[in-house]
N, C-alpha and C positions, 0 to 999 in steps of 0.2 A: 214445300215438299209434303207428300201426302203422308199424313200418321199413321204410323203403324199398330192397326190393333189387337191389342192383347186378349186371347179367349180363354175359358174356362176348360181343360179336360179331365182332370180328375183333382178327390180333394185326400192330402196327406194330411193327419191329425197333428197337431203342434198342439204342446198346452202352454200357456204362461200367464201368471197368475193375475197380473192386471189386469188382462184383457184377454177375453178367451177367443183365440184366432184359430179359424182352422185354414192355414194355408194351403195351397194347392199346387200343383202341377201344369203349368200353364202353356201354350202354344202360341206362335206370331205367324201369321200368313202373309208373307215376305214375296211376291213375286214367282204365287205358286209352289213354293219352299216352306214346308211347314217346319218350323227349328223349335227347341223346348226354349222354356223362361230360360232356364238360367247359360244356353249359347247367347240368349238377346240379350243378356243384362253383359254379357262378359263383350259382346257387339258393343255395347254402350260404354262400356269401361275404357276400351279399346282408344276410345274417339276422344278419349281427356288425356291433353300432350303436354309438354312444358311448352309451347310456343300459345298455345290457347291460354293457358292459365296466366302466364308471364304478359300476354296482353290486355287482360283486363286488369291483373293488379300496378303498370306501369301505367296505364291510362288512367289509373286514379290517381297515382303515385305526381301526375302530372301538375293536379289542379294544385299541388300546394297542400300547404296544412289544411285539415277540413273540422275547423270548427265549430260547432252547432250554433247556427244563425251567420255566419259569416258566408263573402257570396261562394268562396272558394267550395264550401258544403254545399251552397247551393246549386254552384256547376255540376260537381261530381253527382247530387241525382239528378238532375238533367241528362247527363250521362248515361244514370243506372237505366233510367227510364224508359231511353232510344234504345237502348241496348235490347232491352226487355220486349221494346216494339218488335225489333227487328226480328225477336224470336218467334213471333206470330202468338204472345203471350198475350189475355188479356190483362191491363197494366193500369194503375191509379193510384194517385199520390195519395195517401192520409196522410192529411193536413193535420197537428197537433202545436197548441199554444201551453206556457205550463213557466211557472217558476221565473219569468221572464223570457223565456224562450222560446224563440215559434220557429217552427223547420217540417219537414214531411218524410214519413215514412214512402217507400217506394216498392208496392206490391205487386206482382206477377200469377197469375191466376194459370193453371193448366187444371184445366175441369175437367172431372172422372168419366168415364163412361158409363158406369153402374148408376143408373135410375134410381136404385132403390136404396142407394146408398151417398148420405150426406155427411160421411165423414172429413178430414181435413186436413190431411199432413201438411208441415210446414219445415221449409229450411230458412233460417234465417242469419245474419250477418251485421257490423254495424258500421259505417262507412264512416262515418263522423271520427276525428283522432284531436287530441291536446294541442294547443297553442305550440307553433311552432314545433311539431313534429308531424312529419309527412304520414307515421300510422303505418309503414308497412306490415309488418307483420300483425300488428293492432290497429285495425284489424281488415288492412285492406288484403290481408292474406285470404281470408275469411268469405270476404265478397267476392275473390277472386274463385274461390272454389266455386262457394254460392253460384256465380253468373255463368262459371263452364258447366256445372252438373243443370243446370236450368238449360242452357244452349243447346246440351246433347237430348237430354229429356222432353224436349217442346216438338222434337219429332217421332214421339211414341205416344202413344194413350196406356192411361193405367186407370184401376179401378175407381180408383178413389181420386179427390179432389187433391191438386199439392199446389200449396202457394210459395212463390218465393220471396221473400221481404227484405229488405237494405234497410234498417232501421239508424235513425240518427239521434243524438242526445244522447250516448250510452254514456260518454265520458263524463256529462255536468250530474246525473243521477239515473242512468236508464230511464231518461222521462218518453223518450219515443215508444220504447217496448211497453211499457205501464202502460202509456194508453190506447197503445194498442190493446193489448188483451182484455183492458176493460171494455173497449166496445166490441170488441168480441163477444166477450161474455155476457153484455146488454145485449147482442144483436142473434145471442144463445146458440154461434157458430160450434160446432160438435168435432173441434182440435182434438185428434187423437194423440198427437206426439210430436212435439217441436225438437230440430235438430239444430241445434245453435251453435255458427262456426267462428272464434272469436280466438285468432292466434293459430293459426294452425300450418305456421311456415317456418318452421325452424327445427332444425336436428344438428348437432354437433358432437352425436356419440351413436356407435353400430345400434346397441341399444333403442335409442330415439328414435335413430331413423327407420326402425322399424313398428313401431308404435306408438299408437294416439288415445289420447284419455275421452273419457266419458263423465263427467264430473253431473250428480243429479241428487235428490232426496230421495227417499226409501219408495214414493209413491213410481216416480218413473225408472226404477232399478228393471224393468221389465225392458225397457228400450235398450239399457247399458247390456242386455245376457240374450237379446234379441240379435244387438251387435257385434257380439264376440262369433257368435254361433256363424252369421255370416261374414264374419272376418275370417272364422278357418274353411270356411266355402272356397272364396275367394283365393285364399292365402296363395297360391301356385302364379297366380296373375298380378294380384297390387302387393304382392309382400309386405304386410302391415296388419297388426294385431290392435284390436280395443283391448283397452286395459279398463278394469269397472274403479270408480274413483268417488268417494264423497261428495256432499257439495259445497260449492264453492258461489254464495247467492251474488255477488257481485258481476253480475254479465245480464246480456239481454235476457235470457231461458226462465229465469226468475219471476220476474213479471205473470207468466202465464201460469208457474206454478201459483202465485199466491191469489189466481183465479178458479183453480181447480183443474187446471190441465198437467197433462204429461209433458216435462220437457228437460233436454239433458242440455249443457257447456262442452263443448270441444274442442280440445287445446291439445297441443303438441306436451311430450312427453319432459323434451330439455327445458333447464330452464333459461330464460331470455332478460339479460338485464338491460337492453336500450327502450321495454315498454318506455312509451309515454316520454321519451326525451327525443331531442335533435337528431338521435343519433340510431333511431329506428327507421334505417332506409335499405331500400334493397338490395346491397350491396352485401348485407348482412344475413341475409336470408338462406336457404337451403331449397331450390325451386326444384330439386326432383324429390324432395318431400313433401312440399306442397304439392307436387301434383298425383305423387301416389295417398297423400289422404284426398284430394278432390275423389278419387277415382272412389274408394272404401266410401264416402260419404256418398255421393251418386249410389252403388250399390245397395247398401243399405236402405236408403230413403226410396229407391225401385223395389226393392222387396220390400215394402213394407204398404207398398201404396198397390202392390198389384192382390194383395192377402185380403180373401173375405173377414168378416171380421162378425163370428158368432155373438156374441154378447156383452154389452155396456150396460154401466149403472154409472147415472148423472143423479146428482143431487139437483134437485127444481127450489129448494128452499130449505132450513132459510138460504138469502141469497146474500150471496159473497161481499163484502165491500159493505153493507149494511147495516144498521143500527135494529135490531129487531125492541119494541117493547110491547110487550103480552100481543103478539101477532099482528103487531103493524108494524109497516116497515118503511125504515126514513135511510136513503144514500146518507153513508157520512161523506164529513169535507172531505174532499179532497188534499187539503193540506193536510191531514195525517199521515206521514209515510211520506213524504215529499223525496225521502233519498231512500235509495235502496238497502241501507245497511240499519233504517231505524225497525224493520219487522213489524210494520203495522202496516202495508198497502196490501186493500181485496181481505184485509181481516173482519169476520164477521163476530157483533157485538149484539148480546142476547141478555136483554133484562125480564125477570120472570119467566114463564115457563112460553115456548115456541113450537110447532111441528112442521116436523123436520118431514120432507116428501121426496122419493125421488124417483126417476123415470128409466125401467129397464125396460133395453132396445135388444130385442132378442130373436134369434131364427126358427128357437126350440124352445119347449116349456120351461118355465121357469119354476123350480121346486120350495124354496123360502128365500128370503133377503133377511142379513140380521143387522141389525145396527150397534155401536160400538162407539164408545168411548177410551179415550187414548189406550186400544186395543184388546179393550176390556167387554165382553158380552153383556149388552145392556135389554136387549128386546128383539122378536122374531116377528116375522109378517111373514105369511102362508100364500095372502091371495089379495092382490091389486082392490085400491091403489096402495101401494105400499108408505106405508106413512107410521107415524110416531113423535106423541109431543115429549122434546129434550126434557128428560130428566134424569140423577146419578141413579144407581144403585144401593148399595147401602150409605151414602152419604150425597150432599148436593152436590152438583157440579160449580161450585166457586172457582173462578180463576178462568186461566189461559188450559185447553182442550183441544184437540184434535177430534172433531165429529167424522165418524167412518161409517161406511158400509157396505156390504157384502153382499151381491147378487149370485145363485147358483142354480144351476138348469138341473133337469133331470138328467143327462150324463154326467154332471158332475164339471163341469165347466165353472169358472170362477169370476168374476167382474170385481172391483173395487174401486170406490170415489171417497176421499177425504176431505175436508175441508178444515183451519185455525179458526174457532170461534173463541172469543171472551166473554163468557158469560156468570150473569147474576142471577142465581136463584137460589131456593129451598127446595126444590122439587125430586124427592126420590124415590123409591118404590116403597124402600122397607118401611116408612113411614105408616104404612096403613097395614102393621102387625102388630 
């Protein structure tokens, strides 16, 4: 089927503070029928059913328990994969070995139309479930949304690059997503915002069934007030509200955070006691909740991949995951962080004094970037490249920190990139009064 593409006709100003977006007003030329975005996105919403959704999650539901390295996992991406094909996706396994475990990730590529724009949305899912339980709602709910909103979407074009991912390993320590994001972040991929669907099939109160969480850290709270705002867009069509939620680092979404990306967990509102036993199979589930969050998930991740996007600030260094000493820099093991819940994986570690550089992507001037220590005003930079070697303020930076920083245009536009460093030094300003 031939893509329908999305053009530019006028730009509304959005502000939010992570990322300064200025969204626009967009047109699809349909058959000589020029319709606005948001008839086509509500066209795309339309086309995610319960007979779509309920076949891809029974299709997995099929292979059996899908546990990471077992062949049962290995069917079901073989599965994901063809599936993927068929969507006229470009599609490729990442291969990943770790902990004793080797299995593949299963990526899905719809490439942006915007030339000049190498950004990267992502939705992602994890197929993989615990010995002996089939995973429906964990998280073959997930993949299920995942593979309908990729289905509908693979015959439109949007701005920006979106990949869709089936990650496996979540259950032995999120080792698949981990390295994913680490080669992401070697290969200096520019992820604006991961949308991670992991439980997202169950409601057993009016309540529930009409809302889904957003679970993130303070850095991607932008995506969770991105997603409310078109949840009450939408509201007349998917009846389903985001709710903004803390986080919860235990899910794929994590990974990419502790790389320096944007990325939120999204989970169903009730709570669900057959995770991870025998006794999580579809029989349990609530399929016309699952398919009105497919639909709010589609939505969102279409508004967000058709939005220009005025201004980023990436940190170039130091770099994530690395051992810095006095400006050389050595990968740490890898076995540090081996599980998700020890808070050391993508942690950057700073003996003596380091500069810190980083790289704003801008459509309009840039007026200062200031940099920051666990939210503290530590140094201002006027004019490229913008750069600054780590040091405290009135005391060293000893310990575990939060390195930030703050990109801002001449309209007043806002960007912010964070990074966990543990660093060792003496280095501070006041020292030299």
């Amino acid at each position: 089927m031939k893509k329908i593409k999305l053009t530019i006709s006028c730009l509304v100003i959005l502000s939010l503070i992570t990322i300064g977006f200025l969204p626009s007003v967009q047109s699809i030329e349909n058959k000589n029928t020029i319709l606005s975005t948001d008839e086509t996105i509500i066209e795309m919403i339309q086309q995610i059913n319960k007979p779509l959704v309920s076949r891809y999650l029974n299709s997995l539901i099929d292979f059996g328990p899908r546990y990471t390295g077992s062949q049962n996992c290995e069917n079901a991406g073989d599965f994901i994969y063809e599936e993927f094909q068929k969507m006229d996706l470009d599609v490729e396994f990442h291969e990943w070995s770790f902990q004793g475990f080797k299995s593949r990730n299963i990526v899905a590529t719809l490439e942006g139309n915007d030339l000049s724009s190498n950004a990267i949305f992502i939705m992602s899912a994890h197929y993989d479930c615990t010995p002996g339980s089939l995973g429906a709602d964990d998280d073959a709910s997930g993949v299920a949304a995942m593979m309908a909103a990729a289905n509908i979407m693979s015959k439109y074009s949007f701005n920006h690059t979106i990949r869709f991912i089936a990650f496996s390993g979540e259950e032995v320590g999120t080792y698949g997503s981990y390295l994913y994001a680490r080669d992401a972040y070697k290969n200096e991929d520019n992820i604006v915002a991961v949308l991670n669907a992991d439980m997202v099939g169950y409601a057993d109160s009016t309540e529930g069934g009409k809302t889904i969480r957003f679970f993130h850290e303070n850095r991607a709270s932008w995506i969770a007030e991105y997603a409310i705002t078109i949840s009450e867009k939408y509201y007349d069509i998917v009846d389903m509200m985001v709710e903004d939620m803390p986080n919860y680092k235990g899910s794929d979404h994590q990974a990419f955070t502790y790389y320096g990306y944007d990325a939120v967990w999204i989970a169903h509102h009730d709570g669900y006691k057959w995770s991870n036993s025998p006794d999580d199979t579809p029989d349990h589930l609530n399929f016309t909740y699952l398919t009105k969050a497919s639909k709010i998930l589609l939505a969102v991740l279409s508004e967000l991949a058709i939005r220009p996007i005025n201004v980023q600030v990436v940190f170039k260094t130091p770099l994530e995951g690395y051992r810095h000493i006095f400006n050389r820099k050595k990968e740490l093991p890898i076995t540090i962080g081996r599980k998700w819940y020890w808070g050391m994986r993508g942690i950057t570690v700073i003996f003596g004094t380091t500069m810190a550089k980083v790289e704003v992507i801008s459509n309009e001037e840039i007026d200062h970037v200031i940099f920051c220590i666990d939210d503290n005003f530590i140094a201002w930079d006027s004019e490229p490249p913008y750069e600054w070697y780590i040091e405290g303020k009135v005391i060293p930076p000893m310990g575990r920190h939060k390195l930030q920083v703050y990109a801002y245009t001449k309209s007043g536009d806002v960007a912010f990139d964070e990074m966990d460093i543990l660093i060792f030094s003496y280095q501070y300003q006041y020292r030299k009064f």
